[in-house]
C-alpha positions, 0 to 999 in steps of 0.5 A: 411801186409807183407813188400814185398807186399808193396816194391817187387810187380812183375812189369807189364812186369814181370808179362807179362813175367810169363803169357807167360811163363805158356801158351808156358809150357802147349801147350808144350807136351814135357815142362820140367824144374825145380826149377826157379833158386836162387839167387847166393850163395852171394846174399844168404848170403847177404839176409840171413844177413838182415833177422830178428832172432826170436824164432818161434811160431806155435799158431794158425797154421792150414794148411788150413788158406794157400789154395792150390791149385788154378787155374794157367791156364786153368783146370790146378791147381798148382800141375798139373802145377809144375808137367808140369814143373819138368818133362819130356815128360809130358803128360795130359789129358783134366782135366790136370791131368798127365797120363804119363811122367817121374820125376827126384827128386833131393832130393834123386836122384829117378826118377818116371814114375807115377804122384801118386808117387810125392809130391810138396814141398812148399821148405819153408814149410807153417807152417814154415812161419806161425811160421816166420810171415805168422800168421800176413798175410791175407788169401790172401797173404796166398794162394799166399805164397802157391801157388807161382810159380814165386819163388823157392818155390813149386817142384816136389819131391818123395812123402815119401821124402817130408813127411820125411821132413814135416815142418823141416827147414834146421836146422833139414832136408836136401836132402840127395843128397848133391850136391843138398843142396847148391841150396836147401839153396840159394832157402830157403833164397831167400823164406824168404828174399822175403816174409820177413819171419824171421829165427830162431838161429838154422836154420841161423847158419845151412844156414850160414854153409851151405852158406859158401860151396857154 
């Protein structure tokens, strides 16, 4: 079982707080935000020191062991909840799915006006975690990784952007909205410190490097 199941679970009033949270974004038409914002660029660091350095390994990976996507409230699936929550002017019909609205993707800077045309990123990509240490989780603790609305995991990007990006770490992919890269690594370190997934050499040297700009 992953350490953070045993040393982070969200407290009663936490979890309060997030139902909450997800009924007023959908009775809101109008509900935009984004990413939930990472922690600081020195707690970052700071998370990213502890962070175990080991060689991935991608045996036995298949995309499937990570269900997605659930039911987060109502008919509303997790898609269709961070598409609520990324965009703007939002609007759903009674299945929840976005008939209108407008997105913002702040790893290329394009703004979209039709759902079809984004993605949601799992910003760590799943398997990235397989090869960090999902592959030792239960299918449970799979679905919940993917599916994770509470963390800077999931958002809304231009849907060729996220195939461009695949299963690359920040080694090997960076949005190429620079001013974004900062969040982007913070959010990433964040994921992984949680979920207490390991970092290759490669990938902790390009966080470092990247860290030290923020």
């Amino acid at each position: 079982m992953p350490k953070f199941y045993a040393r982070r679970r969200l407290s009663i009033l936490a979890a309060l707080t997030g139902l909450i949270a997800s009924v007023a974004l959908f009775n809101s038409p109008t509900a935009s935000a984004a990413l939930p914002t990472p922690v600081s660029a020195a707690t970052a660091r700071t998370y990213l020191a502890s962070l175990t350095v080991a060689t991935e390994d991608r045996t036995g990976y298949d995309r499937d062991l990570f269900p997605t996507w659930i039911t987060i409230s109502g008919t509303c699936n997790t898609r269709e909840y961070i598409l609520k929550r990324d965009g703007t002017n939002v609007v759903t019909n009674s299945a929840c799915t976005a008939t209108s609205g407008s997105w913002y993707s702040p790893y290329d800077g394009a703004t979209w006006t039709a759902a079809s045309d984004l993605d949601i990123d799992h910003l760590v990509p799943l398997a990235e975690a397989w090869d960090s240490g999902a592959d030792a989780w239960t299918t449970a603790e799979r679905q919940a990784f993917a599916n994770d609305i509470t963390r800077p995991q999931l958002i809304a990007v231009t849907d060729n952007v996220n195939q461009s990006k695949s299963d690359q770490d920040p080694a090997e992919w960076m949005p190429s909205v620079t001013s974004y890269r900062c969040t982007y690594v913070r959010a990433w370190v964040q994921v992984k410190y949680y979920y207490d997934l390991s970092v290759d050499s490669a990938e902790k040297s390009a966080l470092t490097s990247y860290l030290s700009s923020c």
